[in-house]
N, C-alpha and C positions, 0 to 999 in steps of 0.2 A: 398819177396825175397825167391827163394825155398833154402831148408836146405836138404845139404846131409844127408842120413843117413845110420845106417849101413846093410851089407849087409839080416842079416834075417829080419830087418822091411822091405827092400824092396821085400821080398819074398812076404811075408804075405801083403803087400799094391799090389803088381801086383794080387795076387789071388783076393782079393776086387776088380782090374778094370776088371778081366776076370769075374767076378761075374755079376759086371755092365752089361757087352756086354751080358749077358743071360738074364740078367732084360729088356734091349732092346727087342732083341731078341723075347721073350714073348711078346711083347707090353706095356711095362713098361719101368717108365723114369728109363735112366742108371745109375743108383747109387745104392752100395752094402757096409755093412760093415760086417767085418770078429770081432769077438773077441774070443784071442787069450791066453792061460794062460801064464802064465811066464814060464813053462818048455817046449812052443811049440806047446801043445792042440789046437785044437780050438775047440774054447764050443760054438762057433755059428756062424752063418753067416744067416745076413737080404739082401733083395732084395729091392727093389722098390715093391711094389704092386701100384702105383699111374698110374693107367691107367686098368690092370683087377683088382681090387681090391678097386677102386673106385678112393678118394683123400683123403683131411682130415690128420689127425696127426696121425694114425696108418701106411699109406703106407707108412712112411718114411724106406729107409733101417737100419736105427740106431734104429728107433720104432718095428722095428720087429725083430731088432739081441737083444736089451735089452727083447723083452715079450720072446724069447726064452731061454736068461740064468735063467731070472726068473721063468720061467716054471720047468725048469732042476733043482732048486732049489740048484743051484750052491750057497755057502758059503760065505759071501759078503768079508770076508777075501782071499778067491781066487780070488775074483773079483777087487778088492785094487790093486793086483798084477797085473792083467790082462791088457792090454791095445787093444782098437778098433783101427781096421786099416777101414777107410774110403774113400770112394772113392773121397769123395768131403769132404771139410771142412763143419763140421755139421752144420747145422742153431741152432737161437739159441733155440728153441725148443727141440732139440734133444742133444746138450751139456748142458744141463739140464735136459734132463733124463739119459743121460750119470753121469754125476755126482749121481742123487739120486737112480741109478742101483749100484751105488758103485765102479765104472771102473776108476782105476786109471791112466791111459794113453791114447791119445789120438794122432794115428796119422791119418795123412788127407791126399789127394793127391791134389785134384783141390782147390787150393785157391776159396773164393766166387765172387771174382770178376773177377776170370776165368771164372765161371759159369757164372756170370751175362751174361760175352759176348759173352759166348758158346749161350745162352741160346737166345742172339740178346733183354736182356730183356731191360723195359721199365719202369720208375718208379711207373706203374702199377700194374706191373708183378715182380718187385723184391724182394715183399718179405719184412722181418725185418732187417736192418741193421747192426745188432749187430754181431761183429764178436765170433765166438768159443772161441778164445783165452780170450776176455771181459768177456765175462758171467763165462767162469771157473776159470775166475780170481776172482771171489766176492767168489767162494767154500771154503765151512766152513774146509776141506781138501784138498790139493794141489790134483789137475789134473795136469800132465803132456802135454802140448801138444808140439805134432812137426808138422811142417807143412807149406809152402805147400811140398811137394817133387812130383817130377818124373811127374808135372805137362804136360808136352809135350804127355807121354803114357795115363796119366788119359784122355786126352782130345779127344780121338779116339773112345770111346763108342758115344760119343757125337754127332761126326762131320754128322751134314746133319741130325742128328734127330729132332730139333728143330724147329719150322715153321720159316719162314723168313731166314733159317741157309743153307751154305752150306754144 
């Protein structure tokens, strides 16, 4: 069920789907996340690299916004504070490096099982099932998550990218 929320996460979650449509755009799947400090900063923003950039567990957009606050050697106390605005709810790959990056918030746009049937996937093709909200639920410190929200706009980098998709 989507969860309203208020208006600056939905700022910072539309710049993550306008991120997506560039990841597109490029030739990369559309997913982006932004992380954002708690006074409004953003200390990073990941793309898709999974298409130029190859596949694998680095092209995720959350694998590439967490090597970049790590890189920045951003404070993991600012980081606590901090929360990712996501374009899709994270798999659970990546709400596991979200957690051991130290980001304590967590919002998403496209639910996974938006994705899946954005995606036209197939139990092949789906991936792990475990949702975001599960895995950060075992964290040795609370994550916050919200999510899905504003799924209808998330879904528009999407449409007609996918094989077999309109």
């Amino acid at each position: 069920m989507e969860q309203d929320i208020a208006p600056l996460d939905a700022a910072h979650l539309r710049h993550a789907y306008r991120l997506a449509g560039q990841a597109r755009a490029r030739g990369d799947r559309p997913f982006a996340a932004v992380i954002v400090a708690e006074d409004g900063t953003i200390l990073a923003e990941g793309l898709s690299t999974q298409g130029s950039g190859g596949g694998g567990t680095l092209a995720h957009s959350e694998m590439n916004a967490c090597a970049a606050v790590i890189d920045a050697r951003i404070p993991r106390a600012r980081l606590r504070r901090a929360t990712v605005y996501s374009s899709g709810e994270p798999c659970a790959m990546c709400a596991a490096a979200l957690f051991y990056t130290g980001l304590g918030r967590v919002v998403y746009g496209l639910s996974a099982a938006a994705i899946l049937h954005l995606r036209n996937a197939t139990p092949a093709t789906a991936g792990l099932s475990m949702s975001c909200r599960d895995v950060l639920a075992t964290a040795a410190e609370p994550v916050e998550v919200v999510g899905p929200c504003l799924e209808e706009e998330g879904a528009a980098p999407h449409r007609g990218y996918w094989p077999g998709t309109a």
